[in-house]
NUMARVEX-696654 format. One record per residue (C-alpha): residue number from 1; residue in one letter; chain; y negated, x, z. Coordinates in steps of 0.5 Angstrom, whole numbers. Layout:
residues N
ATOM  seq  type  mol     yy     xx     zz
ATOM  NUM     A    A      Y      X      Z
...
END
This chain:
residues 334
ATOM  seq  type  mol     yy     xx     zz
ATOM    1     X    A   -235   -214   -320
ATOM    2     X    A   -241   -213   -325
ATOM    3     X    A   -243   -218   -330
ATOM    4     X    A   -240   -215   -336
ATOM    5     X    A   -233   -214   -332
ATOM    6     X    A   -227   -219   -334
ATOM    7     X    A   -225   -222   -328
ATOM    8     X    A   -219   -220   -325
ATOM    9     X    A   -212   -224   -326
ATOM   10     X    A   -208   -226   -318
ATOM   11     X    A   -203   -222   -318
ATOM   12     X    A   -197   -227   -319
ATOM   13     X    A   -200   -231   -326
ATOM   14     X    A   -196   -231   -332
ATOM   15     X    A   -197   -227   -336
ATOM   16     X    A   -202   -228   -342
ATOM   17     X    A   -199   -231   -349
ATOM   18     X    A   -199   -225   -354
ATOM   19     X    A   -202   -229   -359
ATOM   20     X    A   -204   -225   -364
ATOM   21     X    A   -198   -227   -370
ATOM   22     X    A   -202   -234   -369
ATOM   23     X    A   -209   -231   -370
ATOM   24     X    A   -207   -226   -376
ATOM   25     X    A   -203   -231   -379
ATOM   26     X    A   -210   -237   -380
ATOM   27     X    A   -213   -230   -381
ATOM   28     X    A   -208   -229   -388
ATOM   29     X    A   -208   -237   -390
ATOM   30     X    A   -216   -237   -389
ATOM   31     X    A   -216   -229   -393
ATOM   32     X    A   -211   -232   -399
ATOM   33     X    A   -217   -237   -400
ATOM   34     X    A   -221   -232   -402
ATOM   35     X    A   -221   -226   -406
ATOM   36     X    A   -222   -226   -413
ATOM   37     X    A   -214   -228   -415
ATOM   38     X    A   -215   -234   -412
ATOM   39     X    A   -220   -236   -415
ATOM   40     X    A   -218   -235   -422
ATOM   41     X    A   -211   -238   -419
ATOM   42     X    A   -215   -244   -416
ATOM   43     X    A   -220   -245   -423
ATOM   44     X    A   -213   -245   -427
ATOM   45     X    A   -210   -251   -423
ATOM   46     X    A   -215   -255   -422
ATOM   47     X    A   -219   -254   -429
ATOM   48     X    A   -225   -252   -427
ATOM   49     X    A   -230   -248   -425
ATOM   50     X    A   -230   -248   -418
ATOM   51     X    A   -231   -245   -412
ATOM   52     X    A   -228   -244   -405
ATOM   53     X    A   -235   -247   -403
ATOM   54     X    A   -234   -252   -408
ATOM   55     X    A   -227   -254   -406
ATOM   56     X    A   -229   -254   -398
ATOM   57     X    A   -234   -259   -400
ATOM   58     X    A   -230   -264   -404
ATOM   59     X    A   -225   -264   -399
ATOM   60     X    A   -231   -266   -393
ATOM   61     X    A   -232   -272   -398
ATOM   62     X    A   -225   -274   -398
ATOM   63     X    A   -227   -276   -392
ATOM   64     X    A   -231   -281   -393
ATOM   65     X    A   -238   -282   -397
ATOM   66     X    A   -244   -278   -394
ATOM   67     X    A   -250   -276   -396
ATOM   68     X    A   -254   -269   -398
ATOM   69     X    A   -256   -269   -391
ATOM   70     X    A   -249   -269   -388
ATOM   71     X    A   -247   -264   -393
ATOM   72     X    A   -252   -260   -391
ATOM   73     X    A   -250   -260   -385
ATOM   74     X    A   -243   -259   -384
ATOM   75     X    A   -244   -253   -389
ATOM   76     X    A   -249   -251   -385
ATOM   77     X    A   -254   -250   -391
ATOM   78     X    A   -261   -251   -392
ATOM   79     X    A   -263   -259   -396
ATOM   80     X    A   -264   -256   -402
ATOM   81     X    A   -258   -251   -403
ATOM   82     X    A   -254   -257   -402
ATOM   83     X    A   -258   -261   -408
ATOM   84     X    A   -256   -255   -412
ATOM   85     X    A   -249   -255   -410
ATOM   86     X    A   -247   -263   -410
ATOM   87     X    A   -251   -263   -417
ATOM   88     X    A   -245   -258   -419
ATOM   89     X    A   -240   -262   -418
ATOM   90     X    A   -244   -268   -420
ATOM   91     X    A   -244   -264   -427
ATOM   92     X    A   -237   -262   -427
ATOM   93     X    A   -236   -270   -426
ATOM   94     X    A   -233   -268   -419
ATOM   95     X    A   -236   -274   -415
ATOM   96     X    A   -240   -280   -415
ATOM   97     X    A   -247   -282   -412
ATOM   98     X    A   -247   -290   -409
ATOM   99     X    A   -252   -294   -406
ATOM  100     X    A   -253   -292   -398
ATOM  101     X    A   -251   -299   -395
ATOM  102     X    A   -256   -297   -389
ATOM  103     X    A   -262   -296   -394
ATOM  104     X    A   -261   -297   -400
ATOM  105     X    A   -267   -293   -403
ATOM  106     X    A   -262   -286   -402
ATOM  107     X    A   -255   -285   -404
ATOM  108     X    A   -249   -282   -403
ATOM  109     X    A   -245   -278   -405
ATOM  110     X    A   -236   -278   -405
ATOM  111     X    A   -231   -276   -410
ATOM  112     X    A   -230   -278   -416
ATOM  113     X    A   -222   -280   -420
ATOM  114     X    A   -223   -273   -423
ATOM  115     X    A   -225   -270   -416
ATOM  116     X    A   -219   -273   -412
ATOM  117     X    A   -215   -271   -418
ATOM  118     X    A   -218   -264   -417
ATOM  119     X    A   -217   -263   -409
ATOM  120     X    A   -209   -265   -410
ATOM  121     X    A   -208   -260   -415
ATOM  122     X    A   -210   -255   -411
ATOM  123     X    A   -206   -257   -404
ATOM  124     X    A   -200   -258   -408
ATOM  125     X    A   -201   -251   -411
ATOM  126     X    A   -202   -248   -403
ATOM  127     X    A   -197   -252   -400
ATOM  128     X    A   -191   -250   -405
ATOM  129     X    A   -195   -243   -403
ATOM  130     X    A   -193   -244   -395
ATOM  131     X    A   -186   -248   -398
ATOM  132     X    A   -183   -242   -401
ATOM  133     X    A   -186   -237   -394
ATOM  134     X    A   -180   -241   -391
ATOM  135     X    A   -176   -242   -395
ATOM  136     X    A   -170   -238   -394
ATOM  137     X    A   -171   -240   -387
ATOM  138     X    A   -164   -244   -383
ATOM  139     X    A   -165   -252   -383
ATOM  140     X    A   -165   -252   -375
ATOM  141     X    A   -169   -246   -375
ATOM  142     X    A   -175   -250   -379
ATOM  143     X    A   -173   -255   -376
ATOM  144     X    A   -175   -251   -368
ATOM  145     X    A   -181   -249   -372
ATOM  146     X    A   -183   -256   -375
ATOM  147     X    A   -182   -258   -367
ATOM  148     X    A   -186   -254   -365
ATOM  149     X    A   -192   -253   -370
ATOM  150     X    A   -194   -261   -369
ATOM  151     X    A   -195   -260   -362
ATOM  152     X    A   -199   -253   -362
ATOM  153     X    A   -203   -256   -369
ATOM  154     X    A   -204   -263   -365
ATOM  155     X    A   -207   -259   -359
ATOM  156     X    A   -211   -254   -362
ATOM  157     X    A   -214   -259   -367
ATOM  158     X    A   -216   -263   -360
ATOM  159     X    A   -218   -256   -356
ATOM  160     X    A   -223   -254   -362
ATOM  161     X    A   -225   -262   -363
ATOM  162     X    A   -228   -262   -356
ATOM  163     X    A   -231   -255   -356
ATOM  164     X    A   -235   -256   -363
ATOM  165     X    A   -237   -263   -361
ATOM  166     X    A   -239   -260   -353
ATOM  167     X    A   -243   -254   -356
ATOM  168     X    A   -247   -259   -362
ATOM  169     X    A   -247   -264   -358
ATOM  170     X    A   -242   -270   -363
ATOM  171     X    A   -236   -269   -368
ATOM  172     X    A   -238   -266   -373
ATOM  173     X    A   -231   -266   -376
ATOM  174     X    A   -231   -274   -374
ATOM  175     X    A   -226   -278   -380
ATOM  176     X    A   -222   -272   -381
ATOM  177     X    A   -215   -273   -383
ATOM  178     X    A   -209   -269   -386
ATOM  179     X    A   -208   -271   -392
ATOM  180     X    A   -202   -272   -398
ATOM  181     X    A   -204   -270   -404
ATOM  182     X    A   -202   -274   -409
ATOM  183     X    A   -199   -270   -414
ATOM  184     X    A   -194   -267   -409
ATOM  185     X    A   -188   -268   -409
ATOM  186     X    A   -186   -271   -401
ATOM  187     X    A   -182   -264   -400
ATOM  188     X    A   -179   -263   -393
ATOM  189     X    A   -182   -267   -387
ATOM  190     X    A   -182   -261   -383
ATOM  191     X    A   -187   -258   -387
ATOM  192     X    A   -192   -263   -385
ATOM  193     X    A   -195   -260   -379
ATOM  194     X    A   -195   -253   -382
ATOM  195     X    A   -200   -256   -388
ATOM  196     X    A   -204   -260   -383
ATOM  197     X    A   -206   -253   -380
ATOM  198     X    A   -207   -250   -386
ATOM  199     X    A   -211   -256   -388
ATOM  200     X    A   -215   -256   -382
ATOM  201     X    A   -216   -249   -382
ATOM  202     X    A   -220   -249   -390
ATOM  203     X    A   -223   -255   -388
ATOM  204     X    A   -225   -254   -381
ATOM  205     X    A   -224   -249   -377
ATOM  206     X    A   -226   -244   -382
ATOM  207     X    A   -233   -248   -385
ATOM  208     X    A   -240   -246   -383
ATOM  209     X    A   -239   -251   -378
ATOM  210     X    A   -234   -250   -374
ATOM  211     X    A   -234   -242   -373
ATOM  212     X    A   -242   -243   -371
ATOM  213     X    A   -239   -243   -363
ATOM  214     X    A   -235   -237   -365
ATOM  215     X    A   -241   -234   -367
ATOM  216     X    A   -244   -235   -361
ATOM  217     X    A   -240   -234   -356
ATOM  218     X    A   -238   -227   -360
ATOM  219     X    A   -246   -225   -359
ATOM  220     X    A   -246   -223   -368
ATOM  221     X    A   -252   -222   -371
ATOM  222     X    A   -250   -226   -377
ATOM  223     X    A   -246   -231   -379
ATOM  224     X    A   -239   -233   -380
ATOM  225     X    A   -240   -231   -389
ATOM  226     X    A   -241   -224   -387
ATOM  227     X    A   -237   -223   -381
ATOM  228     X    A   -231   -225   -387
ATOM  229     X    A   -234   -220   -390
ATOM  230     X    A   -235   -215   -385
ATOM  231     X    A   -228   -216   -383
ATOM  232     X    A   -226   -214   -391
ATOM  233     X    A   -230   -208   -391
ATOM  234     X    A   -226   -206   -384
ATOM  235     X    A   -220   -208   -387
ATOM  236     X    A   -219   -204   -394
ATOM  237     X    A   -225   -199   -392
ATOM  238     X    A   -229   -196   -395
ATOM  239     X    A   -230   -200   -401
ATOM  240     X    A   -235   -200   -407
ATOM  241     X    A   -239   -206   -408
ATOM  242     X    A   -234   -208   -413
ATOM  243     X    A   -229   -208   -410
ATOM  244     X    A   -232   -212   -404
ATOM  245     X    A   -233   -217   -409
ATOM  246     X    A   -226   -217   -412
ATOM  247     X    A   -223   -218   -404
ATOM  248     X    A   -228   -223   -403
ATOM  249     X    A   -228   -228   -410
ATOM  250     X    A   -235   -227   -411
ATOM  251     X    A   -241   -224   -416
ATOM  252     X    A   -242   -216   -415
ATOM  253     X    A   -249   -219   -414
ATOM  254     X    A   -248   -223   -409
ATOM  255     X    A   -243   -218   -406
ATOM  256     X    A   -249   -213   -405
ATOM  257     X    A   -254   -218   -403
ATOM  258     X    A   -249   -219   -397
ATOM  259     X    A   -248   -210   -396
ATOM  260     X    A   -255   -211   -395
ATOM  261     X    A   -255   -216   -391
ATOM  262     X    A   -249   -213   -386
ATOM  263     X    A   -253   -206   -387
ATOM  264     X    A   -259   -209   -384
ATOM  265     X    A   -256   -211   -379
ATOM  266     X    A   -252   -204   -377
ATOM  267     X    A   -246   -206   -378
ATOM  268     X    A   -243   -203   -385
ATOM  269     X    A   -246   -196   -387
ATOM  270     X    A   -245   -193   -394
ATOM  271     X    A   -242   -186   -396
ATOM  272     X    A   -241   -182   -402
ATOM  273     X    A   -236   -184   -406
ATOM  274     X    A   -232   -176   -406
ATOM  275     X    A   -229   -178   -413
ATOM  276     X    A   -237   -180   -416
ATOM  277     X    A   -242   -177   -412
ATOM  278     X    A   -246   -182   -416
ATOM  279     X    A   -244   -188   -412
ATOM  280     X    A   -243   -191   -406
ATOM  281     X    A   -238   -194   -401
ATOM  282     X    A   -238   -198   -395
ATOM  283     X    A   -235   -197   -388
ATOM  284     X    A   -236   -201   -381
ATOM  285     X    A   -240   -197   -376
ATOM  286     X    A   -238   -197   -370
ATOM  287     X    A   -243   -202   -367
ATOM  288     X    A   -239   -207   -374
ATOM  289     X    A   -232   -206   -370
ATOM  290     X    A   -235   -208   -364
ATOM  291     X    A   -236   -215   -366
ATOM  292     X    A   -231   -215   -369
ATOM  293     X    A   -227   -214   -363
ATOM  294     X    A   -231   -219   -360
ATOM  295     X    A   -230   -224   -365
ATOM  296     X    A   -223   -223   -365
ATOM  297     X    A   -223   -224   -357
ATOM  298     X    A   -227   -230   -357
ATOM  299     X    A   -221   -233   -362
ATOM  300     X    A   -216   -230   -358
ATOM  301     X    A   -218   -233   -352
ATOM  302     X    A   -220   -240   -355
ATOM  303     X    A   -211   -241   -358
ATOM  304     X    A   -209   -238   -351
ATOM  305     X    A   -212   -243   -348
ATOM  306     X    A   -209   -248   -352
ATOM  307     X    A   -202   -245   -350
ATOM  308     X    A   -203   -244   -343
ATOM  309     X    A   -199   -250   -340
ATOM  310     X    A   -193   -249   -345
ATOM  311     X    A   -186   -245   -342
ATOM  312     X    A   -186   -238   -344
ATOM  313     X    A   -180   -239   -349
ATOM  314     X    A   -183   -244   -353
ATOM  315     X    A   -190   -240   -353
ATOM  316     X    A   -186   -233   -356
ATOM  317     X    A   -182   -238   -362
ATOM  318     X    A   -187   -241   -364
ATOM  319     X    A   -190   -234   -364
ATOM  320     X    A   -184   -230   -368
ATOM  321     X    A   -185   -238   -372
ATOM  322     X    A   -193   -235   -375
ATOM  323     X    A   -190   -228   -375
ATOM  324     X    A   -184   -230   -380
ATOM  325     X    A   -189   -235   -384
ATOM  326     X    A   -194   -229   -385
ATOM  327     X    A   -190   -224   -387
ATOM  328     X    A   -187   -229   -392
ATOM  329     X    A   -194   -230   -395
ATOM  330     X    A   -194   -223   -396
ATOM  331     X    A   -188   -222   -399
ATOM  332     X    A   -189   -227   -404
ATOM  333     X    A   -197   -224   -405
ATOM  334     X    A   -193   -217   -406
END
């Protein structure tokens, strides 16, 4: 067998865990927090001016107080990029910067009353997004998921925690914990795991830091802001610039800074748009489609491993469990 061959699987293994509902299913919760109605929805609920970026980082100080390095670090941004972006939020009056106790010549920074009130009411708003997805569901059927869910959700965190720590050598979502807002109102316990998964995928799983190991073991040539991008473009392709930037919540110059950055790299092309031969629409190449396939294996692989010692019965519930969550997401977007 060549290198590049997969390994042949013993003839009396069970049969691999179709774990794609799973997979589309963080892929459309990780989407809705995205595109360019989210983010007016999002600047509506919580009053001001932010972005997804934005929100990422005040959920990471709600953590616990860190210091511009440590945002640096979990948004995988360069020093000065995280001063400009704290001082962002530090002008809206999101955060608070204290006295470092191991050094006081530095400070840190964490949330502010009017940060804290912003994150809850943005959860509040997505949670009653993911409450009315299942809402139509019998009590013993929400009831199995929920059973479930916190199984799945508390191995996949553990599954994703030790390989981050293992590829960059510490946890690097050390302190992270599902968290309440305090706007909400209780709602159904059941709904708790689902919440957590989805607070973990936002927060965590699809950060900067926590895709960076998917990155790699996928061989992308760029990293996971663009690989969202990519997978946009392949998605609803061809697309023009503006409708890039509508699809992904940001600026048209920005959505072309990253067309350039994608094209570069032989990953999109541009095309004559047919209906104004004076513009251009983007399309992934096959060398785009490519990594996407391998990015999706790479993720694929990592939830199969999670559900590789569960009885097959349970596996394919929780499966048709993401299914019907997904396509209720989706009714309700519609």
């Amino acid at each position: 067998m060549s290198s590049g061959e997969a390994p042949s699987r013993p003839a009396d293994a069970p049969p691999e865990v179709d774990v794609e509902p799973v997979r589309l299913f963080l892929n459309r919760a990780d989407t809705l927090h995205h595109d360019r109605s989210a983010l007016q929805r999002l600047q509506e609920v919580t009053g001001h001016a932010v972005t997804f970026t934005d929100m990422r980082a005040l959920r990471l100080l709600a953590i616990g107080p860190t210091t511009v390095t440590g945002v640096s670090a979990r948004l995988q941004v360069d020093l000065s990029r995280a001063s400009r972006h704290l001082g962002h939020l530090d002008e809206l009056g999101l955060l608070r910067r204290t006295a470092d106790p191991s050094d006081g010549r530095f400070s840190q920074v964490c949330l502010s009353e009017s940060g804290t009130r912003a994150l809850d009411r943005w959860q509040a708003a997505w949670e009653a997004d993911y409450a009315a997805a299942v809402a139509d569901w019998d009590p013993p059927q929400l009831a199995r998921f929920g059973e479930l869910l916190e199984r799945f959700a508390a191995e996949l965190i553990e599954h994703q925690r030790g390989r981050a720590a293992k590829e960059a050598g510490t946890d690097p979502f050390a302190g992270w914990v599902p968290r309440r807002p305090a706007t909400a109102d209780p709602g159904d316990p059941r709904l708790a795991p689902l919440f957590a998964l989805v607070d973990w995928t936002l927060t965590v799983a699809r950060s900067p830091s926590g895709t960076s190991g998917l990155v790699s073991r996928s061989r992308s040539p760029v990293g996971p802001a663009l690989i969202r991008v990519l997978g946009l473009v392949a998605r609803h392709g061809p697309l023009g610039v503006g409708e890039l930037a509508d699809r992904s919540g940001v600026v048209s110059s920005r959505a072309s800074r990253h067309v350039q950055q994608l094209e570069a790299a032989g990953l999109v092309a541009r095309a004559v748009d047919p209906q104004d031969r004076r513009s251009s629409r983007i399309k992934a190449t096959p060398k785009g489609t490519a990594l996407l396939r391998r990015v999706a294996g790479a993720s694929a692989s990592g939830l199969r491993a999670v559900l590789a010692d569960w009885p097959e019965a349970d596996a394919a519930e929780l499966m048709e469990g993401f299914s019907r969550v997904r396509s209720g997401l989706r009714r309700l977007a519609n």
